[in-house]
N, C-alpha and C positions, 0 to 999 in steps of 0.2 A: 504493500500500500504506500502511494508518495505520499511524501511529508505535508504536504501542500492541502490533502483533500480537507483536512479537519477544519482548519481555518478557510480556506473557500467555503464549503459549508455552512461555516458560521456566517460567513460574509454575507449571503442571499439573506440571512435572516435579519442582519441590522440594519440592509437596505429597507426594508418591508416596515422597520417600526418607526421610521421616520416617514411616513406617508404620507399623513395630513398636518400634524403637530411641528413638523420643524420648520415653516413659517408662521409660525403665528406669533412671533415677537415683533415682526413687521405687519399686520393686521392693522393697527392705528393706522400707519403709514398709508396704506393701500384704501383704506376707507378717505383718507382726509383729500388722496388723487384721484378719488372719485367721487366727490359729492354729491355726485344726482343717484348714485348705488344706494339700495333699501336698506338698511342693518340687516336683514337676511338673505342680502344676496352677496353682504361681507362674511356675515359665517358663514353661507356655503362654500367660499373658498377652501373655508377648514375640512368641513365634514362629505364635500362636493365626491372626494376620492371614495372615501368607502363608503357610496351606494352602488360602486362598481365594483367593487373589490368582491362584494358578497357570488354575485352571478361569475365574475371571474374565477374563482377559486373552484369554482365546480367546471368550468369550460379549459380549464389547466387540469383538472383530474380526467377529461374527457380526452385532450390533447395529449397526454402522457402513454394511451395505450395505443397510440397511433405512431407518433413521434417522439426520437428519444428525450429526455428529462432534457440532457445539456441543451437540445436546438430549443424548448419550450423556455427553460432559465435564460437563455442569451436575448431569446424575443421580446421575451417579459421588461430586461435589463432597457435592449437599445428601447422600448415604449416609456419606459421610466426615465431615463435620461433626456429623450427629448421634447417629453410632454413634461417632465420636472425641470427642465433647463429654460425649455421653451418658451412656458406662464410669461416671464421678464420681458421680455420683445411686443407683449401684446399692447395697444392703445385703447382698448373697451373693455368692460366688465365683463361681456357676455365670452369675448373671445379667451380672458382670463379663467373664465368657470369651464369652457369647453375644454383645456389644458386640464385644467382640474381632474376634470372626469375620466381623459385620457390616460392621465397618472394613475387613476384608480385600476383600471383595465390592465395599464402594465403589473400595477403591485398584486396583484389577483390574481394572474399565472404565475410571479414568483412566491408569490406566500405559502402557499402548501409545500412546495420541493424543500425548502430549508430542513422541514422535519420529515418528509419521505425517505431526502436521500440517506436522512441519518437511519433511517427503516433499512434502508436498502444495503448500508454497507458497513454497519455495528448492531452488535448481537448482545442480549445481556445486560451486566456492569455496564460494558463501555456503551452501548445505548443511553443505558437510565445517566453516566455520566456527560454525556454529550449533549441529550435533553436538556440539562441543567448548564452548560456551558454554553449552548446557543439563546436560552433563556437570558444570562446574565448579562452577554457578549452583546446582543439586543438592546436591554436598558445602558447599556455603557454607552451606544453606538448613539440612543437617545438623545443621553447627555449632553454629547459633543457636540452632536449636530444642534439641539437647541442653543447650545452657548456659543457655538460659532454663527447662526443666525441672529442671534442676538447683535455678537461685533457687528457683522454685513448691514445690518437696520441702520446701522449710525451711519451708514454709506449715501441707499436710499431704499426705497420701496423694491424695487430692482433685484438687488445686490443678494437677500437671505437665497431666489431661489438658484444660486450657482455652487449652494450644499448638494443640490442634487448629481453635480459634476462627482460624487463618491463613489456613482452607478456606474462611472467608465472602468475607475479603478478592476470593482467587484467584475465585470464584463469580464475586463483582461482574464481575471486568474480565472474563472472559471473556462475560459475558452485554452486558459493551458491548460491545468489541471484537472478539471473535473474529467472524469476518463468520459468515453462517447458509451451509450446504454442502447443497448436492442428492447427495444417495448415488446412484450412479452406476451404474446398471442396467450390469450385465456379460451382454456377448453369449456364447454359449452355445458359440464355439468358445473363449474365452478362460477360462471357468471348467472347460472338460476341462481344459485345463493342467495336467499334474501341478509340482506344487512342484518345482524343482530342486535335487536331492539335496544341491549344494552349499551349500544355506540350513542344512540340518541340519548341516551340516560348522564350518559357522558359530555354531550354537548351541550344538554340541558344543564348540568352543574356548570360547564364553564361561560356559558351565559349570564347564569348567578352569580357567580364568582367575580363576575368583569361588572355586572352591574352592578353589583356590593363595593368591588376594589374604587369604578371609576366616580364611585358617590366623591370621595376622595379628590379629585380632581374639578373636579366641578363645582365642589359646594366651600371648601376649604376658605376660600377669601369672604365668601358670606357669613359660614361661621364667626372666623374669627373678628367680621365688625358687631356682628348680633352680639359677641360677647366682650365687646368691647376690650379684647388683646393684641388687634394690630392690623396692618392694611395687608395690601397687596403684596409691598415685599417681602414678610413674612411669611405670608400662604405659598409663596415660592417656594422658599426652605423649607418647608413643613412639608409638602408635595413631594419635593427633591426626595425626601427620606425613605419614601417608599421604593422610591428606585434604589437606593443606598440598601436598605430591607433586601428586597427581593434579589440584590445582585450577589448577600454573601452567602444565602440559601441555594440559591444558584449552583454557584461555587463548589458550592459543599455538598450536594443532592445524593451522592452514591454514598458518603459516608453516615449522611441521615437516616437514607433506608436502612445502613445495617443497622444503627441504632433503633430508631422507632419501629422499623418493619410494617406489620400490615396495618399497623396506627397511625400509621405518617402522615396520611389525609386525613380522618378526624382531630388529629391532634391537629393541623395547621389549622382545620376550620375552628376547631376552639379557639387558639391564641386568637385569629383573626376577631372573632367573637366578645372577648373579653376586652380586646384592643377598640372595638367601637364603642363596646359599654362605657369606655377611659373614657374615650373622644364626648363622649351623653354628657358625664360627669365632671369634667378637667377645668380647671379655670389656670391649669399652670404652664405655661411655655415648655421646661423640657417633659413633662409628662406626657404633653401632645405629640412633641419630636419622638418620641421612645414608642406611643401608641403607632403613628403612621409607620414610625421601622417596625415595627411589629406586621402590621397588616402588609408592606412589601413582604418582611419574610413567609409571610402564608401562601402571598400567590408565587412566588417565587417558587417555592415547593409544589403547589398544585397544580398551576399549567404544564408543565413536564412530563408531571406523572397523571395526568390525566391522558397527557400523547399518548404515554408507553404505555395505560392499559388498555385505552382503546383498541393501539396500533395490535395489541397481543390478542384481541379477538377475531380477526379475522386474517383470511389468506394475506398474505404477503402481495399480492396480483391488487388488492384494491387497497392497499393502504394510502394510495391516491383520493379516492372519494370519502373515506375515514377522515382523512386530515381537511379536506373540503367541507364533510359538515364542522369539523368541530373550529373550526378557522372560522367562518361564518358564523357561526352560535354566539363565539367571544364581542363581533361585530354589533350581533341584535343585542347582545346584554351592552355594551356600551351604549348605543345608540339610544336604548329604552331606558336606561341608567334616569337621569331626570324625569322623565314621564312620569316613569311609574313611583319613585318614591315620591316627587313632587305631590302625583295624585292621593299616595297612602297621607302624606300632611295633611291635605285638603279635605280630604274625605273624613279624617279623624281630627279633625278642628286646630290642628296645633302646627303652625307653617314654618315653627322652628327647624335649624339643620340637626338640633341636638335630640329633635324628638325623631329624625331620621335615622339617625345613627343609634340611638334606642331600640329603635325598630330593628334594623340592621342585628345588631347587637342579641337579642331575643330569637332571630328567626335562625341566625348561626349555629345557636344554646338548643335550639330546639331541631335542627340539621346534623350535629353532633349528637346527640340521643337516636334518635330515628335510625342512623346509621349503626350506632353500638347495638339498638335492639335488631336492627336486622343479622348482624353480625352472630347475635347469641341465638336467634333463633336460627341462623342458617347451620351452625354449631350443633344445634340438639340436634337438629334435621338430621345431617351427617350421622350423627351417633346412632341414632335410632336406627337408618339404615342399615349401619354396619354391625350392630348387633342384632 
């Protein structure tokens, strides 16, 4: 195996998390250059990509058993580079949103390969640790890219989206390295298969999980004026931390499973759990910092290992359309993220974030149960069988 595949690998996947989010330090900017633009047709800039991304990630699982993974990854890359480069050169809003859209379409055929090919070419450990290293490698890639759009904003409106100029990099190595894949004609008893309903069970929690984690994100600067502890640049830091969370669980993902073993998902949904109850409760600056590292370190653990069990139920032939529902799942829980707790406020009288995170807090405590009793009764079950 070259030295090269593991980091090419991970490369696909830091392209893909910079998608919509690594301009929006330049969003001011771009709204003040177009003043006749609606305020929602300035956040669709943001959110414009992943309405495309969803239908894409299924038309990349459909593209894969046709054509090999590398010509789909290199496709995906040059649509990403030129519709993420491109955006800058445009003089109209509308022509800006159509780039937008474009960008989503390219990050939609590479989003699922980041974690296929690690399907494809680790087995085991070095799977579940590779999971957890494309996971980390991701929120690092984040990082950068926001704070380097950040410097570019001081440039002009312009300037943030030439971060996308990262896609040539990732193009290159993959067009060296990534070895070339024969798509793998599927026998005709193996595509009756119906999908094993517990995939969806699987996509289902990572939905949950994304619209629990991205409360986080969203709500953090309201919190903290409701509670009268600080502005905008503090909910920066605060935010930040879950990325700092999640990258050292990350890191660490193969040596957690041996420790916690088959607890390692209810135990992260606890911490996650207790850490929003903090969040209900806290009126203290680091208490809050420690709470958001806490809920990174949960999803850091459970996107991962939600891949690797998914990916462990079915043939190796579809781990393509596996990774395409549960890639989109994560999409509909971000996206639905505000709606729906917004509406659980509204509907339950109390429009605070901290009766959100209450909320939150409570349905985690009662996700953590649910699962220990299915565990103890799946447990008798066993027993009774085998005696």
């Amino acid at each position: 195996m070259n030295r090269m595949l593991k980091p090419t690998i991970i490369s696909i996947s830091m392209a893909t998390v910079m998608a919509g989010a690594a301009i929006s330090p330049a969003l001011g900017l771009i709204a003040a250059n177009f003043p006749e633009a609606s305020p929602v047709f300035i956040k669709l800039i943001l959110t414009a990509p992943s309405l495309l991304i969803i239908p894409f990630t299924f038309i990349s699982s459909w593209l894969t058993s046709r054509i090999p993974k590398r010509t789909v990854a290199l496709i995906g890359l040059f649509i990403y580079v030129l519709a993420g480069v491109g955006a800058q050169f445009t003089n109209t809003i509308e022509m800006l949103l159509a780039f937008r859209f474009v960008l989503g379409a390219g990050v939609g055929l590479v989003m699922p390969l980041g974690i296929t090919l690690i399907s494809d070419h680790f087995r085991g450990r070095e799977q579940v640790k590779m999971m957890g290293y494309n996971s980390a490698f991701s929120n690092f890639g984040g990082i950068i890219t926001m704070m380097l759009a950040g410097y570019l904003a001081a440039i002009s409106w312009r300037a943030p989206f030439n971060v996308y100029l990262m896609g040539v990099v990732i193009f290159i190595l993959v067009f060296i390295f990534l070895p070339k894949d024969t798509p793998v004609k599927q026998d005709k008893s193996v595509e009756k298969r119906k999908m094993p309903l517990t995939v969806f069970g699987y996509a289902a929690a990572s939905a949950g999980i994304m619209l629990v984690y991205y409360s986080v994100a969203t709500n953090m600067a309201l919190y903290l004026e409701q509670s009268n502890i600080g502005g905008s640049a503090l909910a920066g830091t605060v935010i930040s931390f879950t990325t700092v969370g999640g990258m050292i669980t990350s890191l660490t993902l193969i040596q957690l499973q041996d420790i916690l073993k088959s607890y390692i998902m209810p135990i992260s949904i606890f911490l996650m759990g207790v850490a929003f109850t903090g969040l209900a409760l806290s009126h203290s600056v680091p208490l809050i910092l420690a709470c958001t590292c806490v809920i990174g370190f949960g999803q850091g653990i459970l996107f991962p290992m939600i891949n690797v069990k998914a990916l462990s139920l079915v043939n190796p032939l579809h781990s393509d359309r596996v990774i395409a529902i549960v890639s989109s799942s994560i999409f509909i829980g971000q996206f639905s993220s505000p709606l729906i707790l917004d509406g659980i406020a509204k509907l339950a009288g109390f429009p605070t974030i901290r009766f959100q995170y209450s909320v939150i807090g409570i349905a985690l405590g009662i996700s953590v149960l649910l699962i220990i009793l299915y565990k103890i009764l799946r447990k008798s079950k066993v027993s009774a069988i085998e005696a």
